[in-house]
mmCIF entry with sequence, helices, sheets and N, C-alpha, C, O atoms, coordinates in Angstrom:
data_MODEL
# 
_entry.id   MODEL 
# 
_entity.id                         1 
_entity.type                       polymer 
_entity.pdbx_number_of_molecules   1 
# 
_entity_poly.entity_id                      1 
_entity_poly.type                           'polypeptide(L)' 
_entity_poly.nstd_linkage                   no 
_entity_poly.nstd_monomer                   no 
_entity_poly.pdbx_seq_one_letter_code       
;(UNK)(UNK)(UNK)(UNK)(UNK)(UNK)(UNK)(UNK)(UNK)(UNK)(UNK)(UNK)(UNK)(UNK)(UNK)(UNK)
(UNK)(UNK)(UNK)(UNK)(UNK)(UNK)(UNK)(UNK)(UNK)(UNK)(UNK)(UNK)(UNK)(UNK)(UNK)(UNK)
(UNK)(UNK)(UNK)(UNK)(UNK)(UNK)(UNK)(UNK)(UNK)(UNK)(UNK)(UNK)(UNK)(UNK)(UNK)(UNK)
(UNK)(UNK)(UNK)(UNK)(UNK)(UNK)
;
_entity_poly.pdbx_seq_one_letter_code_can   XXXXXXXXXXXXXXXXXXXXXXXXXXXXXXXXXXXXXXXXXXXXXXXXXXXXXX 
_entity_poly.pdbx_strand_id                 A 
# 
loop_
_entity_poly_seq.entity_id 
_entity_poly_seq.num 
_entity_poly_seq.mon_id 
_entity_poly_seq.hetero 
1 1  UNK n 
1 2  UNK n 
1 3  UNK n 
1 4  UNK n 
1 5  UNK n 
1 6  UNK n 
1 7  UNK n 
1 8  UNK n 
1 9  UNK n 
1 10 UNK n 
1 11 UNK n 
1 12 UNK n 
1 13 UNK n 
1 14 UNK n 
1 15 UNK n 
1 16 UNK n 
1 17 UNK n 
1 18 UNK n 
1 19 UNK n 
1 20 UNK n 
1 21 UNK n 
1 22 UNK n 
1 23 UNK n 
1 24 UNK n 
1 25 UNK n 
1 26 UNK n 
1 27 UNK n 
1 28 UNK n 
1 29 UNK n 
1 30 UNK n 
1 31 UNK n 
1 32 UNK n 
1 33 UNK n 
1 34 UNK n 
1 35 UNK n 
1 36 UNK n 
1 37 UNK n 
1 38 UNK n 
1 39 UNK n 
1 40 UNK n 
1 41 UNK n 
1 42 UNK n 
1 43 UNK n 
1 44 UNK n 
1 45 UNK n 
1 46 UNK n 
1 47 UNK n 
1 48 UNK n 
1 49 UNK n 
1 50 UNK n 
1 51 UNK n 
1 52 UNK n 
1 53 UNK n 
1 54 UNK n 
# 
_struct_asym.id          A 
_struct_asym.entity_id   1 
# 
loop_
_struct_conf.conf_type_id 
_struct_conf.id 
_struct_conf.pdbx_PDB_helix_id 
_struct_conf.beg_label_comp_id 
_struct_conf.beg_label_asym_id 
_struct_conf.beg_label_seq_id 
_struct_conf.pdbx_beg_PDB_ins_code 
_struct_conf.end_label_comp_id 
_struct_conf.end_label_asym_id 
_struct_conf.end_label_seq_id 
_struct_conf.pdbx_end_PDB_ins_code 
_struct_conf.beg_auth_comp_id 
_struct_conf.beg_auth_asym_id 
_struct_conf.beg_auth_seq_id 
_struct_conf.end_auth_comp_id 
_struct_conf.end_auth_asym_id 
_struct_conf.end_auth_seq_id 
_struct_conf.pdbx_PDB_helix_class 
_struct_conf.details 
_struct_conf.pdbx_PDB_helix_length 
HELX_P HELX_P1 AA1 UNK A 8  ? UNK A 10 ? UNK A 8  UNK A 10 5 ? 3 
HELX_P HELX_P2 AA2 UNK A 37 ? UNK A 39 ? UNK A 37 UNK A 39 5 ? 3 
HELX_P HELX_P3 AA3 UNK A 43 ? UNK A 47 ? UNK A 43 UNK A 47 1 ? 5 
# 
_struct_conf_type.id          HELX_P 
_struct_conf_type.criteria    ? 
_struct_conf_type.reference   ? 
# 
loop_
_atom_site.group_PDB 
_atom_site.id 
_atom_site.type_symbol 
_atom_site.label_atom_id 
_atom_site.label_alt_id 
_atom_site.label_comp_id 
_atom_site.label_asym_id 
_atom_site.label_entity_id 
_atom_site.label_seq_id 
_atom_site.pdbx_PDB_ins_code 
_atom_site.Cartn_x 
_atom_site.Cartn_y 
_atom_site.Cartn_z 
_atom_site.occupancy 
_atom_site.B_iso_or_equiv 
_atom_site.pdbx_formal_charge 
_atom_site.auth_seq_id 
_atom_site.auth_comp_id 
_atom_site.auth_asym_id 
_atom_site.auth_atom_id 
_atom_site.pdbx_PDB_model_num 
ATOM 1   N N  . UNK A 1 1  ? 0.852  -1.169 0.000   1.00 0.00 ? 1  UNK A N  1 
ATOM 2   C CA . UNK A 1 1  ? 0.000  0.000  0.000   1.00 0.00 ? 1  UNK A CA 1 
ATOM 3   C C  . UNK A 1 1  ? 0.894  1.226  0.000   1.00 0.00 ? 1  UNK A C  1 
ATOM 4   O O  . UNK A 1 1  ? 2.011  1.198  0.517   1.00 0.00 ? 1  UNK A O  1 
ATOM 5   N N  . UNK A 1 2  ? 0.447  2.178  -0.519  1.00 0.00 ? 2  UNK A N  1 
ATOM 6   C CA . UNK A 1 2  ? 0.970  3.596  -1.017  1.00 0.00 ? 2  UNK A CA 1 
ATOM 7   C C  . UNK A 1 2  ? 0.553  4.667  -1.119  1.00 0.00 ? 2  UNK A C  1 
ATOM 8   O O  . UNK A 1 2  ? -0.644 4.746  -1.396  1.00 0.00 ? 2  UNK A O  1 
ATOM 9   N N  . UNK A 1 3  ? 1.224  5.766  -0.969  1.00 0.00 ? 3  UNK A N  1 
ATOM 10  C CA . UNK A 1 3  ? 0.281  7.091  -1.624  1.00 0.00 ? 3  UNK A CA 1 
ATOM 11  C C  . UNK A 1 3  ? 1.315  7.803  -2.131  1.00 0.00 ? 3  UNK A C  1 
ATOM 12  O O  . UNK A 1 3  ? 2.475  8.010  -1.775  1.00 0.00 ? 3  UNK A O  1 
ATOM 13  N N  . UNK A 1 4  ? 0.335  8.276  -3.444  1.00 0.00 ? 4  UNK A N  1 
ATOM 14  C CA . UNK A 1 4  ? 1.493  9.498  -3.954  1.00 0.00 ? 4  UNK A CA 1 
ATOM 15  C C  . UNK A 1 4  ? 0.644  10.562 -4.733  1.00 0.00 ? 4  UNK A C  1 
ATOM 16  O O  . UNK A 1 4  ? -0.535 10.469 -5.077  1.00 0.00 ? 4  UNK A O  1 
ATOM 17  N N  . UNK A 1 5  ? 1.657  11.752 -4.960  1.00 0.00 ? 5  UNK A N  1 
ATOM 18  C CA . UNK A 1 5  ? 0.530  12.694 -5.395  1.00 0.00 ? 5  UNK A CA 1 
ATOM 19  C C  . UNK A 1 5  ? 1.253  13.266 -6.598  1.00 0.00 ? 5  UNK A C  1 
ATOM 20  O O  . UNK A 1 5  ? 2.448  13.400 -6.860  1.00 0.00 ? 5  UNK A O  1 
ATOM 21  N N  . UNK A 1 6  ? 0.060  13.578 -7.285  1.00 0.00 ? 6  UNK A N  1 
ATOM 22  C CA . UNK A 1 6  ? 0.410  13.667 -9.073  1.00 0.00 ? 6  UNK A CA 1 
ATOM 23  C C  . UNK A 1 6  ? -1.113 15.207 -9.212  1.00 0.00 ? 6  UNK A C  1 
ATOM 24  O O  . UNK A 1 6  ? -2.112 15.391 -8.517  1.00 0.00 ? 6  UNK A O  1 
ATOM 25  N N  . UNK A 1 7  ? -0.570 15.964 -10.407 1.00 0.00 ? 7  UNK A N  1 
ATOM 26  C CA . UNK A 1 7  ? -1.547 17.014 -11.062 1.00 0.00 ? 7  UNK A CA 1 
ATOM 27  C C  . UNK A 1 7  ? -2.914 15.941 -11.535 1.00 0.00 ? 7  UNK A C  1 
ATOM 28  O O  . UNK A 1 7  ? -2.750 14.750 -11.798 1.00 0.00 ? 7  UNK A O  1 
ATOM 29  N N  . UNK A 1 8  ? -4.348 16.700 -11.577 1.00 0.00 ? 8  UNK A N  1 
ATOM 30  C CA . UNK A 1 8  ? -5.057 15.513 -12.511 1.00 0.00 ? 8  UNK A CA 1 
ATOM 31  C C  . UNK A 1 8  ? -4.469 15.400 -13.853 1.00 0.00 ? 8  UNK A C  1 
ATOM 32  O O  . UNK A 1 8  ? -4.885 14.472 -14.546 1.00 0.00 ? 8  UNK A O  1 
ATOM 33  N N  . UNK A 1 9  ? -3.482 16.260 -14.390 1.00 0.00 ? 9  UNK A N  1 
ATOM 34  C CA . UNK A 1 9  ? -3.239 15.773 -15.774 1.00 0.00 ? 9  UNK A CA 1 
ATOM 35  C C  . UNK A 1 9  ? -2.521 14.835 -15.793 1.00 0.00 ? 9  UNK A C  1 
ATOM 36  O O  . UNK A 1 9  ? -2.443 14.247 -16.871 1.00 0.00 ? 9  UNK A O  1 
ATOM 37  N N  . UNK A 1 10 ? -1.761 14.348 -14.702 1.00 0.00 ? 10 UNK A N  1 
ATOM 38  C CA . UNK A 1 10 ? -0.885 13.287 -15.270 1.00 0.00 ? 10 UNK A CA 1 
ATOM 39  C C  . UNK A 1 10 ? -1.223 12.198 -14.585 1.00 0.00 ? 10 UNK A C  1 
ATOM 40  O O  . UNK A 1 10 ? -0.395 11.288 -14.547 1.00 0.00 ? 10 UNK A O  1 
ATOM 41  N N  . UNK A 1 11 ? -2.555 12.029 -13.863 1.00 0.00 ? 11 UNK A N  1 
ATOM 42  C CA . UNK A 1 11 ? -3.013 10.506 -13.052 1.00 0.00 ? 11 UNK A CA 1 
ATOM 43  C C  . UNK A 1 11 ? -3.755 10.240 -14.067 1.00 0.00 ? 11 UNK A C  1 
ATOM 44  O O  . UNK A 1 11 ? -4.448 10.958 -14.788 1.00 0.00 ? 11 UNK A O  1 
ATOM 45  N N  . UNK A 1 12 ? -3.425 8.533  -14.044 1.00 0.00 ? 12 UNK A N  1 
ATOM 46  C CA . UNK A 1 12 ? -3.830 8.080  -15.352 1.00 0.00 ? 12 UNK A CA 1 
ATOM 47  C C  . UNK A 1 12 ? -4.595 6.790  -14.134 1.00 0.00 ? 12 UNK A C  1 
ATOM 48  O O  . UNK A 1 12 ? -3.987 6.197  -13.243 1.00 0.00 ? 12 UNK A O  1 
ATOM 49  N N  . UNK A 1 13 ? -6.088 6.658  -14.501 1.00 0.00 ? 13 UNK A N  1 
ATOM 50  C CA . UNK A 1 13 ? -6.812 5.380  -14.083 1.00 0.00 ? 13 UNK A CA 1 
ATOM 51  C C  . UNK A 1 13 ? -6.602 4.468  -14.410 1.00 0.00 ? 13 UNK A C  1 
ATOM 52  O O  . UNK A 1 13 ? -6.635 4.137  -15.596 1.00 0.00 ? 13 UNK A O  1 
ATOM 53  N N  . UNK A 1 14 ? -6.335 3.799  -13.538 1.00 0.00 ? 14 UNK A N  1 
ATOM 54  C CA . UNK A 1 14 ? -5.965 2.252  -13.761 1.00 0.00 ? 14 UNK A CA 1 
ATOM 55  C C  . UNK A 1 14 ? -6.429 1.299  -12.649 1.00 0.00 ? 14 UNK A C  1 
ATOM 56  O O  . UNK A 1 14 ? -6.386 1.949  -11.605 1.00 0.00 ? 14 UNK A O  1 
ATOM 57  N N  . UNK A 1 15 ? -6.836 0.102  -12.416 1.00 0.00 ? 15 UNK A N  1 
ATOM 58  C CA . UNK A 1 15 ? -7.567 -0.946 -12.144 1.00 0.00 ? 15 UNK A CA 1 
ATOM 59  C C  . UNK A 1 15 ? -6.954 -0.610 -10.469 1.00 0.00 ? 15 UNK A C  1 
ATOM 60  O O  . UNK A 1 15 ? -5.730 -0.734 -10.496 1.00 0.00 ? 15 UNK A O  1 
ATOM 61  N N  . UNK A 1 16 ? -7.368 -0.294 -9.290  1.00 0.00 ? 16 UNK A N  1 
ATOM 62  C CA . UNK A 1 16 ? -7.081 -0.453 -8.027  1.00 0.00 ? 16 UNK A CA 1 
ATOM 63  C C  . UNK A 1 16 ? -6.305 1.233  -7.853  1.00 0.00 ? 16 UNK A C  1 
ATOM 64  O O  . UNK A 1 16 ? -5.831 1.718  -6.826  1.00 0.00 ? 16 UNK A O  1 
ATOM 65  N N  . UNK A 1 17 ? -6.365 1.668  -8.827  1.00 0.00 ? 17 UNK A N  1 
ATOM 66  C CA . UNK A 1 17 ? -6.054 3.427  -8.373  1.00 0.00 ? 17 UNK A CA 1 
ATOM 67  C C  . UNK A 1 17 ? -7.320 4.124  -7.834  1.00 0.00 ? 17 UNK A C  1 
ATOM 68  O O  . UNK A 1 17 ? -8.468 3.712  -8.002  1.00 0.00 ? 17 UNK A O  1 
ATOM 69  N N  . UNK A 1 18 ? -6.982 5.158  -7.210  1.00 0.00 ? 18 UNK A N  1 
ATOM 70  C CA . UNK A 1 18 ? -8.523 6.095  -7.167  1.00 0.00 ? 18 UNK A CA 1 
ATOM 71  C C  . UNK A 1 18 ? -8.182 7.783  -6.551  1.00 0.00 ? 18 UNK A C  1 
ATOM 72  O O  . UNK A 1 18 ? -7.554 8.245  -5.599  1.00 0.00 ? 18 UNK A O  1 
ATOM 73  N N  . UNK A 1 19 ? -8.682 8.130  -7.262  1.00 0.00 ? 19 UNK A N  1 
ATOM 74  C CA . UNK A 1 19 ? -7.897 9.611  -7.305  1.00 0.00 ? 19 UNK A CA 1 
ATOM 75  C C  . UNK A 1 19 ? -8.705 10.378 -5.808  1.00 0.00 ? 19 UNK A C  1 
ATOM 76  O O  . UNK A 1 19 ? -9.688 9.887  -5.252  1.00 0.00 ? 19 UNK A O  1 
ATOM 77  N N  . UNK A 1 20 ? -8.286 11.143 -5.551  1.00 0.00 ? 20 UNK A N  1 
ATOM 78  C CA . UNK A 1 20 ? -8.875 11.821 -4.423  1.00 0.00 ? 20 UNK A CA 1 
ATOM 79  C C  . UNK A 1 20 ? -8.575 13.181 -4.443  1.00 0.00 ? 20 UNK A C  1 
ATOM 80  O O  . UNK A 1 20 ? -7.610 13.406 -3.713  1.00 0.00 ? 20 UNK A O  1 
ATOM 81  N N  . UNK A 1 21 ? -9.001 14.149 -4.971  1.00 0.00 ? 21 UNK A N  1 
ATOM 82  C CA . UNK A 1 21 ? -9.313 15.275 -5.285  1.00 0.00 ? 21 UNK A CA 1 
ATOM 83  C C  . UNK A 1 21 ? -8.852 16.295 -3.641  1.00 0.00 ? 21 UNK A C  1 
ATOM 84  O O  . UNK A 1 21 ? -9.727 16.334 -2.776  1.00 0.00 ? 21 UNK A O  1 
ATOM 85  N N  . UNK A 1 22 ? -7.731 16.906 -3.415  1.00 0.00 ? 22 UNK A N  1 
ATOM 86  C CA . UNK A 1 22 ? -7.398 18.056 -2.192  1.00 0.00 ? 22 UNK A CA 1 
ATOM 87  C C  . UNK A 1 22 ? -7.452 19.668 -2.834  1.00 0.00 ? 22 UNK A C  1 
ATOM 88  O O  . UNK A 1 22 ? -6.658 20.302 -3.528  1.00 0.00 ? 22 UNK A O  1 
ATOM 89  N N  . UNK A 1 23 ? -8.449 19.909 -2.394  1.00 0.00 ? 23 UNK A N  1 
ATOM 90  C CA . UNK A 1 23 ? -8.563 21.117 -2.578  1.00 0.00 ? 23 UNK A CA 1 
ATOM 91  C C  . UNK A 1 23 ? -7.914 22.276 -1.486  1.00 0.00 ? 23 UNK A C  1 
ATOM 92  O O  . UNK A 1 23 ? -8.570 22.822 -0.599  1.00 0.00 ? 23 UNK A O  1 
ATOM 93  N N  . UNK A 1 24 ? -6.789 22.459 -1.709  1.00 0.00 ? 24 UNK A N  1 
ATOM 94  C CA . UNK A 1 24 ? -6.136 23.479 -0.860  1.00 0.00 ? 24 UNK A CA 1 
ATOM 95  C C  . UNK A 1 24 ? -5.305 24.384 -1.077  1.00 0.00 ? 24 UNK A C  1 
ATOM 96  O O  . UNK A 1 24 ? -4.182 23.879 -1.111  1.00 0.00 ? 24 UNK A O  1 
ATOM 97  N N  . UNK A 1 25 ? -5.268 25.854 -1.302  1.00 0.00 ? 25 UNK A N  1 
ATOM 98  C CA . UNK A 1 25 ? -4.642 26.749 -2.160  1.00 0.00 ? 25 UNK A CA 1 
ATOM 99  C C  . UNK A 1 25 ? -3.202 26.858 -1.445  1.00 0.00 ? 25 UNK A C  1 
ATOM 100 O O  . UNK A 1 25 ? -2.402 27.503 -2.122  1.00 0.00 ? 25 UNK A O  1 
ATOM 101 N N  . UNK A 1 26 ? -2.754 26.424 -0.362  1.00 0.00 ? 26 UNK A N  1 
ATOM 102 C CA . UNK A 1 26 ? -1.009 25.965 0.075   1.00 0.00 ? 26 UNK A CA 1 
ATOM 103 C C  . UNK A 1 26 ? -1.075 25.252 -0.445  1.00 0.00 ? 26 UNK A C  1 
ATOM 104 O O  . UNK A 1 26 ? -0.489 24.650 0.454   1.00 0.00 ? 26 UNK A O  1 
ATOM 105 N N  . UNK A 1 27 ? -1.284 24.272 -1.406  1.00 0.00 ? 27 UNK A N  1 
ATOM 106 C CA . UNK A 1 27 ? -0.137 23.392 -1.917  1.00 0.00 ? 27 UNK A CA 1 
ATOM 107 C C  . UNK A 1 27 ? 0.250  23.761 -3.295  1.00 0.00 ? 27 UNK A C  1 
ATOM 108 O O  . UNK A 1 27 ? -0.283 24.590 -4.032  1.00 0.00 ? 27 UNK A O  1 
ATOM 109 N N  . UNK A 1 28 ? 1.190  23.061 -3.496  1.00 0.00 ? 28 UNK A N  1 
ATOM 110 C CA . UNK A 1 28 ? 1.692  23.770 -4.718  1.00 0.00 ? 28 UNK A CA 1 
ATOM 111 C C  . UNK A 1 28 ? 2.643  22.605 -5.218  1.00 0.00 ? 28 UNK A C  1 
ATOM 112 O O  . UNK A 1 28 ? 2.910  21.794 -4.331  1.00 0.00 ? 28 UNK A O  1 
ATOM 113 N N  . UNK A 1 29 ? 3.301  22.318 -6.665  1.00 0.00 ? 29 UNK A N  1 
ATOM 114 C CA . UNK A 1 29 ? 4.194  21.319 -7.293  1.00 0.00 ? 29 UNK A CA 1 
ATOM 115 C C  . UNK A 1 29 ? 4.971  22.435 -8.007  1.00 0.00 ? 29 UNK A C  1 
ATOM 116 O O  . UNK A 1 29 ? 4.590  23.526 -8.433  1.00 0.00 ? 29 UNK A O  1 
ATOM 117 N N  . UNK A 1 30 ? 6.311  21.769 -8.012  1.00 0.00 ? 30 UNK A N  1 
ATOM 118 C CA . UNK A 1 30 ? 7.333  22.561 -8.655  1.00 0.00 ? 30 UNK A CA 1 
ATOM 119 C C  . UNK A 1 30 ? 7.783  21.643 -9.725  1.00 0.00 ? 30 UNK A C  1 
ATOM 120 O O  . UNK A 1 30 ? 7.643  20.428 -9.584  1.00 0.00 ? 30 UNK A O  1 
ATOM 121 N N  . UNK A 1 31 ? 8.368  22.207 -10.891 1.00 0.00 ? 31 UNK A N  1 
ATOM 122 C CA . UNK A 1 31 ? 8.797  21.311 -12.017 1.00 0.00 ? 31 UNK A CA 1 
ATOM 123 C C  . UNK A 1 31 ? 10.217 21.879 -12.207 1.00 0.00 ? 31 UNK A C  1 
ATOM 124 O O  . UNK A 1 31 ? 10.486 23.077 -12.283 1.00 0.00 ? 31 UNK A O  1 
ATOM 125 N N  . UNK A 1 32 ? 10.904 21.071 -12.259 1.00 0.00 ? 32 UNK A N  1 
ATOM 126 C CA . UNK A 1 32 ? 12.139 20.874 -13.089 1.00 0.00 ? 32 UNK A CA 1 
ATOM 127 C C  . UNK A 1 32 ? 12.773 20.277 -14.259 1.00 0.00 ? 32 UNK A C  1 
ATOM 128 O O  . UNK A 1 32 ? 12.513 19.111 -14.555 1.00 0.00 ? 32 UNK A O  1 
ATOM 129 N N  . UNK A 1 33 ? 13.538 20.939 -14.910 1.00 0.00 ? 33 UNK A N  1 
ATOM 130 C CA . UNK A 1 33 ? 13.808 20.151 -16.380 1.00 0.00 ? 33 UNK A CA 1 
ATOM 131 C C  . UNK A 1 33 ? 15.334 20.392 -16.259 1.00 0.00 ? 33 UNK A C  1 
ATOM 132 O O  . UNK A 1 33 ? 15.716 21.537 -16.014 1.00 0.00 ? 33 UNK A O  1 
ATOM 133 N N  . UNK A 1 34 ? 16.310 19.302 -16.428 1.00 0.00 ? 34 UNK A N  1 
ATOM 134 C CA . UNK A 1 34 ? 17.403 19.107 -16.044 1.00 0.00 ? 34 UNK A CA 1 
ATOM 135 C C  . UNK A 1 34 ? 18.085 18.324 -17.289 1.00 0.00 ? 34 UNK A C  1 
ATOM 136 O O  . UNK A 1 34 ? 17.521 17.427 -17.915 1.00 0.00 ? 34 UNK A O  1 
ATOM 137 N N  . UNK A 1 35 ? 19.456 18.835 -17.559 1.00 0.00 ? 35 UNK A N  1 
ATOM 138 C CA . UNK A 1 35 ? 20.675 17.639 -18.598 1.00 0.00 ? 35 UNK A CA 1 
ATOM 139 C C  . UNK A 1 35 ? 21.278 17.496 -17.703 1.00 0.00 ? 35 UNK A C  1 
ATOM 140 O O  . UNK A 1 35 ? 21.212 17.854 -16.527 1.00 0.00 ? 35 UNK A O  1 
ATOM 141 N N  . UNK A 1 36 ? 22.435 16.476 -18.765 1.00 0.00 ? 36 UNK A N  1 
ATOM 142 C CA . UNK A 1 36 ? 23.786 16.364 -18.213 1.00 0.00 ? 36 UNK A CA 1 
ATOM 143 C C  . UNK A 1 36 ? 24.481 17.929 -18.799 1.00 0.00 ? 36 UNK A C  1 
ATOM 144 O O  . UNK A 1 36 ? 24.079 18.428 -19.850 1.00 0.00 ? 36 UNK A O  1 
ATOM 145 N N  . UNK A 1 37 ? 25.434 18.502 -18.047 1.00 0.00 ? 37 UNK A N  1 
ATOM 146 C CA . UNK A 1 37 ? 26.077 19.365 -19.045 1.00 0.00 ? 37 UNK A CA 1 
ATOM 147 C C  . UNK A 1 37 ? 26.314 19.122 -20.378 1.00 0.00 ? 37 UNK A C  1 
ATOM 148 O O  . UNK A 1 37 ? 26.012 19.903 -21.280 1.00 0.00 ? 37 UNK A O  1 
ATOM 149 N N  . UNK A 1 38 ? 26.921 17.913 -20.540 1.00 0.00 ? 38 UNK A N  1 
ATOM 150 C CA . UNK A 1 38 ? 27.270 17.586 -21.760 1.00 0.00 ? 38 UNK A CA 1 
ATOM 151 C C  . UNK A 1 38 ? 26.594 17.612 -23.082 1.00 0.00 ? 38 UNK A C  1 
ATOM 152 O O  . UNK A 1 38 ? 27.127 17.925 -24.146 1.00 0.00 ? 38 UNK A O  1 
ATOM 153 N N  . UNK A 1 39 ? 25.098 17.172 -22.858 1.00 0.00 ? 39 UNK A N  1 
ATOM 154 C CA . UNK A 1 39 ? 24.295 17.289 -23.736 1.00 0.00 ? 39 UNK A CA 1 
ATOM 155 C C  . UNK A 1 39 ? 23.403 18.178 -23.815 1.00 0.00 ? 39 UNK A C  1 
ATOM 156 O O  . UNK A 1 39 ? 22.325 18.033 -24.391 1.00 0.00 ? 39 UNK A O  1 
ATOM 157 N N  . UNK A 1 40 ? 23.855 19.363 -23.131 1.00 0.00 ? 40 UNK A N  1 
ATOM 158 C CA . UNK A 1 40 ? 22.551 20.594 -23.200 1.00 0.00 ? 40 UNK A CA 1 
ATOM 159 C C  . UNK A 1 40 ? 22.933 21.121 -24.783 1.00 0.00 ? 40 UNK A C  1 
ATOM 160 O O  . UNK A 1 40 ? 21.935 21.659 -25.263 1.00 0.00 ? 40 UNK A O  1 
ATOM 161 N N  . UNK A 1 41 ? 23.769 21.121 -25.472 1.00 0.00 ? 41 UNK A N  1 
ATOM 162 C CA . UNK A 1 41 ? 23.557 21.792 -26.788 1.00 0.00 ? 41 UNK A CA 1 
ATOM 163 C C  . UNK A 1 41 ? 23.753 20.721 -27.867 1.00 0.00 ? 41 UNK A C  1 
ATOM 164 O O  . UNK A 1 41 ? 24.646 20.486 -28.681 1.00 0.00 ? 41 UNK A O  1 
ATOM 165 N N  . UNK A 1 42 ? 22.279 20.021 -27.482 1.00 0.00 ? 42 UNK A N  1 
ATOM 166 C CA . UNK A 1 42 ? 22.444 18.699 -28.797 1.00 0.00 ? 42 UNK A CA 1 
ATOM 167 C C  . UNK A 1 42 ? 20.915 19.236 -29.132 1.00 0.00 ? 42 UNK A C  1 
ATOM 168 O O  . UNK A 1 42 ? 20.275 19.767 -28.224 1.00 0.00 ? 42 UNK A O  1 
ATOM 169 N N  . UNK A 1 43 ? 20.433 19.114 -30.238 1.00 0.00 ? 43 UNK A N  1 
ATOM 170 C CA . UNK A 1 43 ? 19.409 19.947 -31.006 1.00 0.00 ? 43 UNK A CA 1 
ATOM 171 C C  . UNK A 1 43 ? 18.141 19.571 -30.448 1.00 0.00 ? 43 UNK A C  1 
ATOM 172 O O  . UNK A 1 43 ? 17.327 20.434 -30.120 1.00 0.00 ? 43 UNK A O  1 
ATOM 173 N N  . UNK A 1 44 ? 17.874 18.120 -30.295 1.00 0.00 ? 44 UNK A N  1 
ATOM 174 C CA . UNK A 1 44 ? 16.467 17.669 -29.596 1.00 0.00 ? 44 UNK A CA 1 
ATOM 175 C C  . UNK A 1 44 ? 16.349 18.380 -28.183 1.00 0.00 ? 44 UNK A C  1 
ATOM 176 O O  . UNK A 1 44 ? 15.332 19.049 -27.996 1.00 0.00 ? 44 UNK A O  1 
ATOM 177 N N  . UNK A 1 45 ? 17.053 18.320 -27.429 1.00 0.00 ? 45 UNK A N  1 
ATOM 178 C CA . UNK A 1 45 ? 17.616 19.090 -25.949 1.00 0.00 ? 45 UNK A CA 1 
ATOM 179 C C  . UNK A 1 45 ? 17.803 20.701 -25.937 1.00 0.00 ? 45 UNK A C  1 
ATOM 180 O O  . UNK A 1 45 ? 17.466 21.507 -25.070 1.00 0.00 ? 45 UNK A O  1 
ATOM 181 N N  . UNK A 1 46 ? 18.288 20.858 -26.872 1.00 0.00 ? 46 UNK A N  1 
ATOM 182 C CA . UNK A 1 46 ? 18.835 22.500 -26.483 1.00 0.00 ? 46 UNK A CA 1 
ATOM 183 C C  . UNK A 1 46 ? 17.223 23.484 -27.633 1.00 0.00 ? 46 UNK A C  1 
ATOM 184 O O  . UNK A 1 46 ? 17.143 24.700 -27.807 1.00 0.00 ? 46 UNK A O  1 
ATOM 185 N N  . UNK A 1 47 ? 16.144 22.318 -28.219 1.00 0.00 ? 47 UNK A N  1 
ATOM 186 C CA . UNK A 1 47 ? 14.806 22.795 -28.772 1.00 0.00 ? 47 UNK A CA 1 
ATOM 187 C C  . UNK A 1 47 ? 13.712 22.943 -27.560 1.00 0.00 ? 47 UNK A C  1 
ATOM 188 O O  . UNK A 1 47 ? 12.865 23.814 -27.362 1.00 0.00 ? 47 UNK A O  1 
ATOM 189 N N  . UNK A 1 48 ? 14.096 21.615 -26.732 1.00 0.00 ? 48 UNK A N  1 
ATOM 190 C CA . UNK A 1 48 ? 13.445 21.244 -25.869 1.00 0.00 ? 48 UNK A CA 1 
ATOM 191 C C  . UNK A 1 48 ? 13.601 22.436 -24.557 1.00 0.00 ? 48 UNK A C  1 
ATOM 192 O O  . UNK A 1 48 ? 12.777 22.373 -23.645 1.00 0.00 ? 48 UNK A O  1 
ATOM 193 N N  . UNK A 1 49 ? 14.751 23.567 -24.516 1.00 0.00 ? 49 UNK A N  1 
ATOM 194 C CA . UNK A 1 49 ? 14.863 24.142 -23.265 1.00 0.00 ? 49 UNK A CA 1 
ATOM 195 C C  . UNK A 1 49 ? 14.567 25.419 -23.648 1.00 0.00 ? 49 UNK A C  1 
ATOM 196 O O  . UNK A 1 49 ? 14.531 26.368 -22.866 1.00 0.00 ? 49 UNK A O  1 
ATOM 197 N N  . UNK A 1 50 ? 14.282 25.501 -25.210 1.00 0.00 ? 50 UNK A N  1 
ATOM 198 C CA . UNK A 1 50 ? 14.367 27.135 -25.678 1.00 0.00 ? 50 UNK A CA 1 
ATOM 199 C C  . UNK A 1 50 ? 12.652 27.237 -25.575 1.00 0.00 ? 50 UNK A C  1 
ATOM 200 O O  . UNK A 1 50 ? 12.113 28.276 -25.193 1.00 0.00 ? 50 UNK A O  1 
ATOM 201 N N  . UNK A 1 51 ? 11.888 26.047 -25.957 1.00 0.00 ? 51 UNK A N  1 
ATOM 202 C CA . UNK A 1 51 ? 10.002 25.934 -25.607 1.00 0.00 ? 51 UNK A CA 1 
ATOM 203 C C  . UNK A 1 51 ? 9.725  25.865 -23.867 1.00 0.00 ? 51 UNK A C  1 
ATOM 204 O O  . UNK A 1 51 ? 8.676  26.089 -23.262 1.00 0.00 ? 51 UNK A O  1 
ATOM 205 N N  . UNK A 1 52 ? 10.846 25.538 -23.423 1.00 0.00 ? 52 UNK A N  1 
ATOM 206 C CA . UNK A 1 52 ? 10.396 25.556 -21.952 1.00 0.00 ? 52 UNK A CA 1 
ATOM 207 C C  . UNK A 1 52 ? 10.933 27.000 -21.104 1.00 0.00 ? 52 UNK A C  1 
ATOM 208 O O  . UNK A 1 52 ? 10.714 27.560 -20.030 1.00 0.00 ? 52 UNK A O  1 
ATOM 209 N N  . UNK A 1 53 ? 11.428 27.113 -21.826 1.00 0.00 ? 53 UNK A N  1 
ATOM 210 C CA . UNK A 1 53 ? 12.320 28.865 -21.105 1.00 0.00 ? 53 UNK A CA 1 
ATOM 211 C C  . UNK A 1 53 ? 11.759 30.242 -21.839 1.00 0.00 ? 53 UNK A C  1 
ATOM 212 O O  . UNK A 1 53 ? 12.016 31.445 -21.870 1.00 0.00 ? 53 UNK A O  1 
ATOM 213 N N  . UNK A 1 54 ? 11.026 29.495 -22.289 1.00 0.00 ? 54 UNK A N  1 
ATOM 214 C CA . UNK A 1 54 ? 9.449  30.825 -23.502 1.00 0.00 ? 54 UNK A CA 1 
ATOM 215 C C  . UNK A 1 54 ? 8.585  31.294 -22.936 1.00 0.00 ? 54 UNK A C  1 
ATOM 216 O O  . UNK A 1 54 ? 7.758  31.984 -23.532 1.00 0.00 ? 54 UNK A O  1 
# 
């Protein structure tokens, strides 16, 4: 048994899940988008940070 917490966009139903809806304006999710140094200026990656930094 478990709990974890996800946006409704990204809980996906599935057989023994069940979402439970918290309505509370303190909470909040933070996102991060992270490379290795190495590969931040490879074209799929360095497209991918110029749509997220827009």
């Amino acid at each position: 048994m478990g709990i974890g917490f996800v946006t409704q966009v990204e809980f996906i139903p599935l057989p023994g899940l069940a979402a439970v809806p918290i309505d509370d304006s303190e909470l909040s999710i933070s996102y991060s988008l992270c490379c290795l140094a190495v590969r931040k200026d490879r074209p799929l990656i360095r497209a991918l940070f110029d749509v997220a930094l827009a």
